[in-house]
RORO-264008 format. One line per 3 residues: number of its first residue (from 0); for each residue x, y, z of N, C-alpha, C. Coordinates in steps of 0.1 Angstrom, whole numbers, always signed. Last residue first. Layout:
# residues N
NUM> X Y Z X Y Z X Y Z  ... .
//
This chain:
# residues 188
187> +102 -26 +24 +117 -19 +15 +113 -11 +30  +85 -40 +34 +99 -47 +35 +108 -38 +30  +61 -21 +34 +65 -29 +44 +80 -34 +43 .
184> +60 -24 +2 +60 -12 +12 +67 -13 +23  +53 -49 +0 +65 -45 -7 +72 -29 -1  +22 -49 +12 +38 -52 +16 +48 -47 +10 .
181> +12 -25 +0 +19 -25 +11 +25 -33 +18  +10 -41 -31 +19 -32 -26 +22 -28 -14  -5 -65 -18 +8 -68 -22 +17 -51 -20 .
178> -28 -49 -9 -20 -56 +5 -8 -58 -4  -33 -37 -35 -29 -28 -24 -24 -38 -15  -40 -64 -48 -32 -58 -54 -23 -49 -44 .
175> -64 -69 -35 -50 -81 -35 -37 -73 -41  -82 -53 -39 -75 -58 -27 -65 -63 -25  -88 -62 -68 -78 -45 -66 -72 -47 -49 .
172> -97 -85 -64 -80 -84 -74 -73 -73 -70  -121 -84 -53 -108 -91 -44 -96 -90 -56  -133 -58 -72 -129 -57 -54 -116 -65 -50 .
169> -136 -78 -94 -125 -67 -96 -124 -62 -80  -156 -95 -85 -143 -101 -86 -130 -90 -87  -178 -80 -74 -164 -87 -68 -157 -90 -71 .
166> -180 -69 -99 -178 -59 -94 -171 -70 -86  -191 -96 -114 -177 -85 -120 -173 -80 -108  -215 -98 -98 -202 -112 -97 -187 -103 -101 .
163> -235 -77 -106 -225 -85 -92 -214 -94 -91  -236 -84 -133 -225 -74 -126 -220 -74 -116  -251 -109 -132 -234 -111 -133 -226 -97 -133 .
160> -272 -99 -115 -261 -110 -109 -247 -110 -114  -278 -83 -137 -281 -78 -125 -266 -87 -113  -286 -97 -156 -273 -90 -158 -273 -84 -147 .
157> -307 -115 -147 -293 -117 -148 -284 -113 -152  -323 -92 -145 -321 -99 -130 -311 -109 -132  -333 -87 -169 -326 -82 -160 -319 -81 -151 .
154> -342 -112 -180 -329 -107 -180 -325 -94 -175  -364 -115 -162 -351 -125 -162 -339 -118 -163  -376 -91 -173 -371 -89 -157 -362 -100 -159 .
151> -380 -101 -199 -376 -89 -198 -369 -89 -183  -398 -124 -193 -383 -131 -201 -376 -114 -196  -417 -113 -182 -411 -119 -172 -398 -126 -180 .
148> -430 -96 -205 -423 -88 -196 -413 -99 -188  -435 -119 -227 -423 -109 -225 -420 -104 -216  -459 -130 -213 -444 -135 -210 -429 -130 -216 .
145> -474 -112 -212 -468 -115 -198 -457 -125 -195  -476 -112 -237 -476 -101 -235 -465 -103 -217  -488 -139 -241 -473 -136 -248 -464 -123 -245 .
142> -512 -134 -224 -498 -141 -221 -489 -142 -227  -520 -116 -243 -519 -112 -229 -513 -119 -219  -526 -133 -266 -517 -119 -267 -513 -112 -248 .
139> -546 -151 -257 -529 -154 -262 -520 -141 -262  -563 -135 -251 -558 -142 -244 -545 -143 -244  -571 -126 -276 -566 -113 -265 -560 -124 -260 .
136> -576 -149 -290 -571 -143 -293 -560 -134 -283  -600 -157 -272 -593 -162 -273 -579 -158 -279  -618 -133 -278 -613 -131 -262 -603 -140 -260 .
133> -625 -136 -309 -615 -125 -307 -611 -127 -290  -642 -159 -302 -630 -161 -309 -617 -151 -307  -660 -147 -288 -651 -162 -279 -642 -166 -289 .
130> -670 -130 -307 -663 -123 -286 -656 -136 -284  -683 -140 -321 -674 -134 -325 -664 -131 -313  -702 -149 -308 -696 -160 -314 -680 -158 -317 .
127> -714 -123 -297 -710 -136 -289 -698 -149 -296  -708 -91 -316 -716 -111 -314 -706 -117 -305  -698 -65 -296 -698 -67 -305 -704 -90 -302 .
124> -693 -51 -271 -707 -50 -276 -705 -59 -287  -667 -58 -264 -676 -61 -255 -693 -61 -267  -646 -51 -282 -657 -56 -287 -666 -65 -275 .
121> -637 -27 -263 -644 -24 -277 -653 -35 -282  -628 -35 -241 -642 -28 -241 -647 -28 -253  -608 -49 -251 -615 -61 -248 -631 -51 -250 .
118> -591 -29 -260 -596 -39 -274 -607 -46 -265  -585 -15 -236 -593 -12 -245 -595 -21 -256  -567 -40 -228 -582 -39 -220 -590 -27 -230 .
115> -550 -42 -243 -557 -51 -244 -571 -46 -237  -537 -15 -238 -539 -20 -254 -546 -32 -255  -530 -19 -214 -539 -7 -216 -545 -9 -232 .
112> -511 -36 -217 -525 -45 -209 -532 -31 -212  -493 -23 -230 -499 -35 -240 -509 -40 -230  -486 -5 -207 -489 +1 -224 -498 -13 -225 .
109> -471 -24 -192 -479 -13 -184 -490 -10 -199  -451 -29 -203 -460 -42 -200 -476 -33 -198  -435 -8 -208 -441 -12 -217 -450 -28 -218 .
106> -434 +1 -183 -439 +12 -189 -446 -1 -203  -413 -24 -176 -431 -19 -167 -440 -7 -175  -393 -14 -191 -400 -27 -185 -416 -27 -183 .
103> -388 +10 -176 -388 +7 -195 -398 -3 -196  -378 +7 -157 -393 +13 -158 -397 +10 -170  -357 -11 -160 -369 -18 -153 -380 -12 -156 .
100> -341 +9 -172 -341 -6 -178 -355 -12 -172  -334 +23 -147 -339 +28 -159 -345 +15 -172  -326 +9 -134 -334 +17 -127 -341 +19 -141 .
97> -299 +1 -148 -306 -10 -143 -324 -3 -139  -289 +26 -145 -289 +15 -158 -300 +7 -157  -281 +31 -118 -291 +38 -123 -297 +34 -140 .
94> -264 +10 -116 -281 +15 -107 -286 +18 -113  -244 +19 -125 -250 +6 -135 -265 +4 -128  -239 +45 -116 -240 +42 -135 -250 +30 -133 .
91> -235 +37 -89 -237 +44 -93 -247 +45 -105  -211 +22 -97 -224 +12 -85 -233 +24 -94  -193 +39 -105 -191 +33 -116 -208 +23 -108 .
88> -193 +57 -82 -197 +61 -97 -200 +55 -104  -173 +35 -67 -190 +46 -63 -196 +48 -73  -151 +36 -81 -159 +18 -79 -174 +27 -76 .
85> -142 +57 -77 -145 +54 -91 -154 +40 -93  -138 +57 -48 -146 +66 -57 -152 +65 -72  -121 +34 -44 -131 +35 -38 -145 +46 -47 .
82> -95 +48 -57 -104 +35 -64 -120 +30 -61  -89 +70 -47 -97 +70 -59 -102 +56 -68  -85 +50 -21 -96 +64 -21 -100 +68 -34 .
79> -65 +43 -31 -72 +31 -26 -92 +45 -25  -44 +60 -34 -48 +48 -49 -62 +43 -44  -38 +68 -13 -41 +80 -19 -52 +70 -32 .
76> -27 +52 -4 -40 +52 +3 -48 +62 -6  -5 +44 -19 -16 +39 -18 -26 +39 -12  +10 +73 -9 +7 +70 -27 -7 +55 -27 .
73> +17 +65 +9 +10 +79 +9 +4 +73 -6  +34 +44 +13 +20 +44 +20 +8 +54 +14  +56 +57 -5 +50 +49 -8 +34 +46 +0 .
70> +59 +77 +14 +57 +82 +2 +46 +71 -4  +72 +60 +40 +59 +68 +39 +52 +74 +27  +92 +48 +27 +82 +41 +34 +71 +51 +28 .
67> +110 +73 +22 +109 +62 +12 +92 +53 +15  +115 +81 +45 +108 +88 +41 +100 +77 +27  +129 +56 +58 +115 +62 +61 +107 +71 +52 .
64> +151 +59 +40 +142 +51 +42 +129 +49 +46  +164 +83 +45 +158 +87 +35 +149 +73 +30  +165 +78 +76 +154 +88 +70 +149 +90 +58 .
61> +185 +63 +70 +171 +56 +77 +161 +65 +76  +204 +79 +54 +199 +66 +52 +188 +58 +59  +212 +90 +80 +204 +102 +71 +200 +87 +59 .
58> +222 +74 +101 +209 +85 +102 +200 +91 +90  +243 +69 +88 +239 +61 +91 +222 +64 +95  +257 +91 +92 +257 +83 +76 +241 +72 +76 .
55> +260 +99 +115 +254 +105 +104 +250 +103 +96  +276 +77 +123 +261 +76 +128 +256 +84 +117  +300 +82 +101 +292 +68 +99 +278 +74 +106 .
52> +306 +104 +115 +305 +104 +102 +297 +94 +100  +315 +96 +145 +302 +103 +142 +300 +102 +124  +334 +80 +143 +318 +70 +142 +310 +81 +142 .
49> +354 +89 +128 +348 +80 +121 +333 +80 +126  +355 +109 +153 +354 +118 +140 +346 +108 +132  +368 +88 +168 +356 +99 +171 +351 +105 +160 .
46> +392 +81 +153 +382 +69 +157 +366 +77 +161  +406 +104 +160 +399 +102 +146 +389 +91 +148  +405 +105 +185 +399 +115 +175 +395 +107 +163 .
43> +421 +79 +190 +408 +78 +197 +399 +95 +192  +445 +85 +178 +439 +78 +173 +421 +77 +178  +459 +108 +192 +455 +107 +184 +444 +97 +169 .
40> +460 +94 +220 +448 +107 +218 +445 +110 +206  +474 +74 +211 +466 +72 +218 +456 +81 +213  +501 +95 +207 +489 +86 +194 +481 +84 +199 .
37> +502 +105 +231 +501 +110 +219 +493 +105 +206  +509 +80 +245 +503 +82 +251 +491 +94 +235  +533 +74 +233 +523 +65 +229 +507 +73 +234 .
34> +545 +94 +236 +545 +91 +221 +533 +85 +218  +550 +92 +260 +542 +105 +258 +541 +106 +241  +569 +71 +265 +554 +73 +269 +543 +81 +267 .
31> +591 +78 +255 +583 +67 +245 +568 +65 +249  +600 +97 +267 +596 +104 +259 +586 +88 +252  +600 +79 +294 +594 +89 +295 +591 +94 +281 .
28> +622 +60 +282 +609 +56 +291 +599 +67 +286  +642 +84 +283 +643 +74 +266 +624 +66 +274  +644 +91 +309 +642 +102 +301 +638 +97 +286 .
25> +653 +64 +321 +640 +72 +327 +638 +81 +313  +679 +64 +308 +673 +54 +304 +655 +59 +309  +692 +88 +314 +690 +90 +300 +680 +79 +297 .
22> +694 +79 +344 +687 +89 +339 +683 +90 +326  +711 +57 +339 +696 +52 +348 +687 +66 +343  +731 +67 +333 +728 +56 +323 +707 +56 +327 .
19> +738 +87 +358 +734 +90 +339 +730 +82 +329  +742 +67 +374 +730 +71 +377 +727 +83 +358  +763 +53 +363 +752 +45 +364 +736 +54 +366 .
16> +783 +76 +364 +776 +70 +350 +766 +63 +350  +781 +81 +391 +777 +92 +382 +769 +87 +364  +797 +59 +396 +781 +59 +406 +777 +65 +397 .
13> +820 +56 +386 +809 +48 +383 +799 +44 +385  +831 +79 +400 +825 +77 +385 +819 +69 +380  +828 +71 +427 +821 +78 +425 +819 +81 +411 .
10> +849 +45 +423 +836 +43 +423 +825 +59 +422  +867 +64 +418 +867 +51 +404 +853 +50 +409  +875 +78 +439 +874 +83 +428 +867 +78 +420 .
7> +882 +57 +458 +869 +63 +457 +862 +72 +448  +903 +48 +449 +893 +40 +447 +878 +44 +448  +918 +74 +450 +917 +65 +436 +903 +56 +438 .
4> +919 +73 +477 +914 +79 +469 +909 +76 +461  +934 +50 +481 +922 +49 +492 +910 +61 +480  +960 +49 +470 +949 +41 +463 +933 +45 +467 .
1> +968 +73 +485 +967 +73 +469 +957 +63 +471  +970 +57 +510 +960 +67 +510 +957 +71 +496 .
//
């Protein structure tokens, strides 16, 4: 009967220890899980806290790019209007150059046939012999007279062209210039 005890003794202490081993081992489980579990939450903050900082970061760099864009846009249309204006002024000037240059022209073609046709009434009355020498004379004078004015309109009519030719060529440079800036606009 002693031993019968005894042996029941021996195993119920070594039920008690196994289930204290099995316990402290659940309890050692348990705190390692709430460690991990712990960082876990602690890591996925801060990980939260990073990406908002970066989107921010990240936001306020595409605005200050945009804005960057638009300045730039702003500043060449702004270029392109007072170039358009000054190109007006400047058509303008050389019209009115030109306008003025022509009457000049014609005022003083205009004058020298009024300076021939009174010389011609004057010696209307005057000898026959004398009229086919002096009408020979007017003659010459009335085509040297007509051929200044038409050397005069030549050259008008070729600074006329080669302003034309300036003005385009400064149009396709200043063009070429704005598309280059709005690209460079475009890519930054």
């Amino acid at each position: 009967k002693d031993l019968a005890d005894k042996k029941k003794r021996d195993e119920e202490e070594q039920m008690n220890k196994y289930l204290a081993e099995e316990r402290a081992s659940e309890e050692a489980s348990r705190a390692m899980k709430e460690r991990i579990e712990a960082r876990k939450k602690e890591l996925s903050t801060q990980k939260k806290g990073t990406e908002e900082e970066q989107m921010a970061k990240y936001l306020e760099e595409e605005k200050v790019a945009e804005e960057a864009a638009r300045a730039m846009k702003e500043r060449i249309e702004a270029r392109k209007r007072d170039m358009v204006s000054q190109k007006k002024g400047a058509e303008e000037e050389q019209m009115a150059k030109y306008l003025e240059e022509e009457r000049a022209a014609e005022e003083a073609s205009r004058a020298m046939k009024e300076r021939i046709e009174a010389r011609k009434r004057d010696l209307a009355g005057k000898k026959k012999s004398e009229e086919d020498a002096q009408m020979a004379k007017y003659l010459e004078e009335e085509r040297a007279a007509e051929e200044a004015s038409r050397a005069m309109k030549e050259r008008i009519d070729a600074r006329k062209r080669d302003l034309a030719s300036q003005k385009k060529g400064a149009e396709e440079e200043q063009m070429a210039k704005y598309l280059e800036e709005e690209r460079v606009a475009e890519e930054a």
